[in-house]
C-alpha positions in Angstrom: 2.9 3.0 -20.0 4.6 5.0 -17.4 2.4 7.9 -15.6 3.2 11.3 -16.4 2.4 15.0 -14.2 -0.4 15.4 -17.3 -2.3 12.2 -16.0 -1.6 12.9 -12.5 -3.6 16.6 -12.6 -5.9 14.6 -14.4 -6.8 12.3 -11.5 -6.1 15.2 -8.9 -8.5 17.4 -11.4 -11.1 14.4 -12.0 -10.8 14.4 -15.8 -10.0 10.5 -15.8 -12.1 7.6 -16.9 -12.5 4.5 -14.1 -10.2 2.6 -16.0 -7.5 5.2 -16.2 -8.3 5.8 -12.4 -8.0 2.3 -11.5 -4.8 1.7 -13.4 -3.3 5.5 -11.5 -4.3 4.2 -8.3 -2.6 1.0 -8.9 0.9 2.3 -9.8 0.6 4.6 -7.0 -0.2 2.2 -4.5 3.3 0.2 -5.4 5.4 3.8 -6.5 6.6 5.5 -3.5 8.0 8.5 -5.2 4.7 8.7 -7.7 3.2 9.4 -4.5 5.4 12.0 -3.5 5.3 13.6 -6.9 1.5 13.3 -6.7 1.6 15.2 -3.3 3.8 17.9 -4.5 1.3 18.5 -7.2 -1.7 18.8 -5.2 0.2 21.0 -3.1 0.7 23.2 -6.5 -2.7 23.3 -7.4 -3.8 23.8 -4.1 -2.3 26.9 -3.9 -3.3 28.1 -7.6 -7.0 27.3 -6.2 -6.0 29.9 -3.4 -5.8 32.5 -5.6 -8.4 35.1 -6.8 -9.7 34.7 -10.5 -8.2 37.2 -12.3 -7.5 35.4 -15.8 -6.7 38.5 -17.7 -2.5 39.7 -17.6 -2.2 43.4 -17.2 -2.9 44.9 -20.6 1.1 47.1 -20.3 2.9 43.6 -19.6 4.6 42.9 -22.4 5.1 46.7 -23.6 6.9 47.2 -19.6 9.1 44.0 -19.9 10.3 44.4 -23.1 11.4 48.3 -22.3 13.1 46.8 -19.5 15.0 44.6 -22.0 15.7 47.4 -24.0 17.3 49.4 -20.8 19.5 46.6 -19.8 20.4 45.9 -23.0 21.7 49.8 -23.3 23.5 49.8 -19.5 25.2 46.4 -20.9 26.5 48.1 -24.2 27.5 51.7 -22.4 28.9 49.4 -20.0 30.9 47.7 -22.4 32.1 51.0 -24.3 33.7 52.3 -21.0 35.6 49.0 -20.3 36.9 49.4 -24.1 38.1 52.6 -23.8 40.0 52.3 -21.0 41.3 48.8 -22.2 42.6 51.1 -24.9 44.8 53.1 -22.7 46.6 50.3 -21.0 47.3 47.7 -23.5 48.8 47.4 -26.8 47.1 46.4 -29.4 47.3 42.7 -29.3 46.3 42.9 -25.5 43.2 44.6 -26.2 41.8 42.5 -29.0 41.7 39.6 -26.4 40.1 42.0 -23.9 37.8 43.1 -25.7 36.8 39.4 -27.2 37.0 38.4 -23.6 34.6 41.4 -22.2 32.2 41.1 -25.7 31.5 37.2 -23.8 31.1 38.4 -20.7 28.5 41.1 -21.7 26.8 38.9 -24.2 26.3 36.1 -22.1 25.3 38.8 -19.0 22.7 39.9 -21.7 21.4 36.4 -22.5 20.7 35.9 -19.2 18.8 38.9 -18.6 17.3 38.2 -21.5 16.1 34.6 -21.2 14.7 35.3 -17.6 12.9 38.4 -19.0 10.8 36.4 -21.6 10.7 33.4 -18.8 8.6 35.7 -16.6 6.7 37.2 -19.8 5.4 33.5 -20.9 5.1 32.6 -16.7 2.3 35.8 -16.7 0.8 35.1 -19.8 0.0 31.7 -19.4 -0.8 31.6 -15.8 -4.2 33.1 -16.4 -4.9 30.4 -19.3 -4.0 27.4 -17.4 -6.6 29.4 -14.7 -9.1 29.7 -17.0 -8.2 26.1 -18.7 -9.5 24.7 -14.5 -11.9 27.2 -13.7 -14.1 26.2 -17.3 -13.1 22.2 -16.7 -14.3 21.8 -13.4 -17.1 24.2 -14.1 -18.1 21.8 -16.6 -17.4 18.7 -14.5 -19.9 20.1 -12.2 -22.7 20.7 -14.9 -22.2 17.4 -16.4 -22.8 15.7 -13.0 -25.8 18.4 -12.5 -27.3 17.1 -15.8 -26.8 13.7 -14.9 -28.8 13.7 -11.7 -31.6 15.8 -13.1 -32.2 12.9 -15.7 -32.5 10.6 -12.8 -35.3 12.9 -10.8 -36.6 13.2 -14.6 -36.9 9.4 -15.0 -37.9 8.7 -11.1 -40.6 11.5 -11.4 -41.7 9.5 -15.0 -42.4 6.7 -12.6 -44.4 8.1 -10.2 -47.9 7.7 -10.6 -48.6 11.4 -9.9 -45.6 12.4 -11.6 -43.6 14.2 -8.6 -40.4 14.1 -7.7 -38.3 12.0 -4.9 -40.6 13.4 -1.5 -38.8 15.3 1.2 -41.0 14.3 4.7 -41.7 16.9 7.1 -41.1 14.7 9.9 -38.7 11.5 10.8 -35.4 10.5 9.4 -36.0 11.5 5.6 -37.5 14.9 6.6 -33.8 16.7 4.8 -33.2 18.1 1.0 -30.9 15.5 0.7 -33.2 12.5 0.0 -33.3 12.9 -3.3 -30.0 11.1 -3.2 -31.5 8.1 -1.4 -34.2 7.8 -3.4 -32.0 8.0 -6.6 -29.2 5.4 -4.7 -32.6 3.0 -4.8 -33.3 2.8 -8.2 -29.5 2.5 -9.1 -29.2 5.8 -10.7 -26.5 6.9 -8.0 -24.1 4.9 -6.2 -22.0 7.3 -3.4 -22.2 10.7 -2.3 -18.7 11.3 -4.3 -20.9 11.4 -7.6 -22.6 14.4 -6.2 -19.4 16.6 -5.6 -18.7 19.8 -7.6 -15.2 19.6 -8.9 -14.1 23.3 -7.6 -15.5 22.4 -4.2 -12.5 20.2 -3.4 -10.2 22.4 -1.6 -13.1 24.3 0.0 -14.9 20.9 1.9 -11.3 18.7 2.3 -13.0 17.1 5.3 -16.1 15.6 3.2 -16.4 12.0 2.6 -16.9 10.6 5.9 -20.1 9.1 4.2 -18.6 6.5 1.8 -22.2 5.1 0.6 -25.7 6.0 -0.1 -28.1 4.7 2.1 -31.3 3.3 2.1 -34.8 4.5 3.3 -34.8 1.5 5.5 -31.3 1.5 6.7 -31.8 5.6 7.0 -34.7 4.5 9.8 -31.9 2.6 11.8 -29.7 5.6 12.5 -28.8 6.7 15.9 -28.6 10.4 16.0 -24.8 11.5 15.0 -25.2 9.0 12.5 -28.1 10.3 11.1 -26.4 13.6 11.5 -23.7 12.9 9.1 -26.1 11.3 6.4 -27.9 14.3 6.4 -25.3 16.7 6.3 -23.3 14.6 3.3 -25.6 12.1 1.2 -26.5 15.2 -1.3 -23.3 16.1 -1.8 -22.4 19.9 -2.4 -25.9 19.9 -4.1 -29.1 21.8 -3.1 -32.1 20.1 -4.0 -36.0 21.3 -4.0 -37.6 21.7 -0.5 -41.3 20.6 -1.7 -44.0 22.7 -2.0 -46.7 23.6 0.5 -50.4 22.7 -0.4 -53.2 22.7 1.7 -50.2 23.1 4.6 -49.2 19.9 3.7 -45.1 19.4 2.1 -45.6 17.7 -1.5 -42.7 17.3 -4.0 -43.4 19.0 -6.8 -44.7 17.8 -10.2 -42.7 17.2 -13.3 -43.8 19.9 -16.0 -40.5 20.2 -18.3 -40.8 23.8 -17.2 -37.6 25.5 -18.8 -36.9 28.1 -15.7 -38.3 26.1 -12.4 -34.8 25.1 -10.8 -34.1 21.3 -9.1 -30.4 21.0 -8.4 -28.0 23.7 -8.2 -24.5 24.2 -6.3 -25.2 24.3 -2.5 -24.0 27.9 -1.1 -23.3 27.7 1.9 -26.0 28.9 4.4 -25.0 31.2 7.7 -27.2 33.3 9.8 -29.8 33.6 7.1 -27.3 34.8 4.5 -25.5 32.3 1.3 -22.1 32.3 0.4 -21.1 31.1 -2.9 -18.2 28.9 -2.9 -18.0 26.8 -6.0 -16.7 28.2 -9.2 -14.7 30.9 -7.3 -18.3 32.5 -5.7 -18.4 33.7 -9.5 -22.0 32.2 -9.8 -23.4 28.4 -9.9 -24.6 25.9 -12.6 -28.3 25.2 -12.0 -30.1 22.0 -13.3 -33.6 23.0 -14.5 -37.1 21.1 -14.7 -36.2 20.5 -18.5 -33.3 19.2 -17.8 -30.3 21.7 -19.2 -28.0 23.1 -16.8 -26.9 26.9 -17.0 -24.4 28.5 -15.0 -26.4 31.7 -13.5 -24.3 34.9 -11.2 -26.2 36.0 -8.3 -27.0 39.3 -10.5 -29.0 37.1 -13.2 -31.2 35.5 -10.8 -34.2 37.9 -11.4 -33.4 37.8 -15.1 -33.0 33.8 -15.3 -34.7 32.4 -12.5 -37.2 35.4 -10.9 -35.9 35.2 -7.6 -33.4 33.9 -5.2 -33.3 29.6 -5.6 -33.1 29.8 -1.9 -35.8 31.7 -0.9 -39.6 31.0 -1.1 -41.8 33.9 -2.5 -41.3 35.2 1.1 -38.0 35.3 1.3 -37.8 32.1 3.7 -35.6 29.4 3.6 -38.1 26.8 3.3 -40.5 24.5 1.3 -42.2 26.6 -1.4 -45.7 28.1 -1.3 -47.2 27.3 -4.6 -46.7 25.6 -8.0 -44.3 27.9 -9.9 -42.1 28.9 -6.3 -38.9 26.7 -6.4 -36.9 27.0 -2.8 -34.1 24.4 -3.1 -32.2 23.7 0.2 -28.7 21.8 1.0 -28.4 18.5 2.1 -29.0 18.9 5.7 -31.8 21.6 5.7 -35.7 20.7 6.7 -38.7 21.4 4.4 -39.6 24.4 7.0 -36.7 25.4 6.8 -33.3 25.6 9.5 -33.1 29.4 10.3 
């Protein structure tokens, strides 16, 4: 079965199974103008990603295009009238029927045209904000399916625990970053590379990720040299932040599985600057947040106090660090420390 520009935005998009990946990523590696079309295609959506969301087509589109129809449409016919009369005044009578058949083509088919690209540009305007739309809902749903499936992992890993807690983020050494929770889960086979812990409308934002190509283990993590060590911190969670710990007793502790319905674990990573986030995934429109309970909901900044009670990023204190008691969830990206990297 030949591969078509549907399946090949579906592996540039993510929306294919292994085997339909595999059997892609075949044909491409022995089709040098697949790969050439495949290129020109992630050009295309590359610069559709560029653009602001604004799904909705002005609300006077079609009204304004189809007026301008109706004008050309006029100037063709007066147009038309004026060539007739004169044709009248020179030629007899047998001349001027073939004029006028001639003209009547000429016009018509001048019409058509103006016509056809007319309602060409109408479709274009309406359905470019649909096929935005179509993306921005897949990949934000990509993102919350992968959300939900690593919060079933810290759900069964924290079910294993003796005290119940989820994977430990150390305040000191080589696992002392947000994004052990990925090693921890790589261990007990529940993830298998830092690729599974991408968001899907990240992918033109972070083109330089994947220098990591595997998830490491706690005791491989401990033979790191430092730039090394560096880049497992900065990409083995992915574009996922993950829950700093909680303080007790000024001691860093995971926190406790409690099925709470509104105590965040995972949730798109912002990214972090001089003590301020900025939201990249899912157009900085909001992110999709795994909860305690498991379900994932996608929450705008405005909604935090309404959905969450406070920033995900922030302790009680408005610190990006390790939270300060039971019910204060402060998650963290990969990279960041337990007491935090401001």
């Amino acid at each position: 079965m030949p591969i078509s520009d549907e399946d090949l935005i579906a592996y540039l998009l993510g929306d294919v199974n292994p085997q339909q990946r595999k059997r892609i990523e075949t044909v491409l590696a022995e089709d040098e103008d697949l790969r050439v079309r495949l290129s020109e295609l992630r050009m295309v959506l590359g610069q559709l990603d560029s653009l602001k969301t604004h799904y909705e087509p002005p609300a006077d589109l079609l009204a304004t295009t189809m007026a301008r129809i109706d004008d050309e449409c006029k100037s063709v016919d007066a147009q038309a009238s004026k060539d007739a009369q004169e044709s009248r005044r020179l030629k007899d009578s047998v001349q001027l029927a073939s004029c006028l058949t001639t003209e009547h083509s000429v016009r018509r088919g001048t019409w058509d045209s103006t016509a056809l690209v007319a309602c060409v540009a109408v479709l274009f305007c309406l359905l470019i904000p649909t096929v935005l739309r179509a993306r921005f809902e897949s990949r934000r749903a990509q993102c919350a399916y992968r959300l939900s499936y690593v919060g079933r992992g810290l759900i069964d890993f924290a079910s294993m625990d003796p005290q119940r807690r989820y994977p430990a983020v150390a305040e000191f050494g080589p696992e002392a970053f947000a994004g052990m929770f990925a090693v921890r889960l790589g261990e007990i086979g529940w993830v298998n590379s830092p690729s599974e812990l991408w968001c899907p409308s990240l992918e033109v934002c972070r083109p330089t990720r994947g220098k990591l190509t595997y998830i490491p283990t706690v005791a491989q993590l401990k033979t790191f040299d430092g730039p090394k060590l560096e880049l497992c911190q900065n990409e083995v969670g992915g574009d996922y932040a993950y829950s700093l710990g909680l303080v007790d007793d000024d001691v860093i502790v995971p926190p406790r599985f409690e099925g709470r319905t509104n105590f965040p674990m995972l949730a798109d990573s912002p990214l972090i600057q001089n003590g301020r986030e900025e939201l990249l995934a899912h157009d900085g429109l909001g992110m999709n947040i795994c909860f305690e309970d498991g379900h994932v909901a996608f929450v705008v900044p405005e909604c935090w106090e309404d959905e969450i009670g406070d920033n995900p990023f922030c302790n009680i204190r408005q610190a990006r660090a390790a939270g300060l008691n039971s019910r204060d969830a402060s998650l963290g990206p990969s990279h960041f420390h337990p007491r935090g990297n401001d």
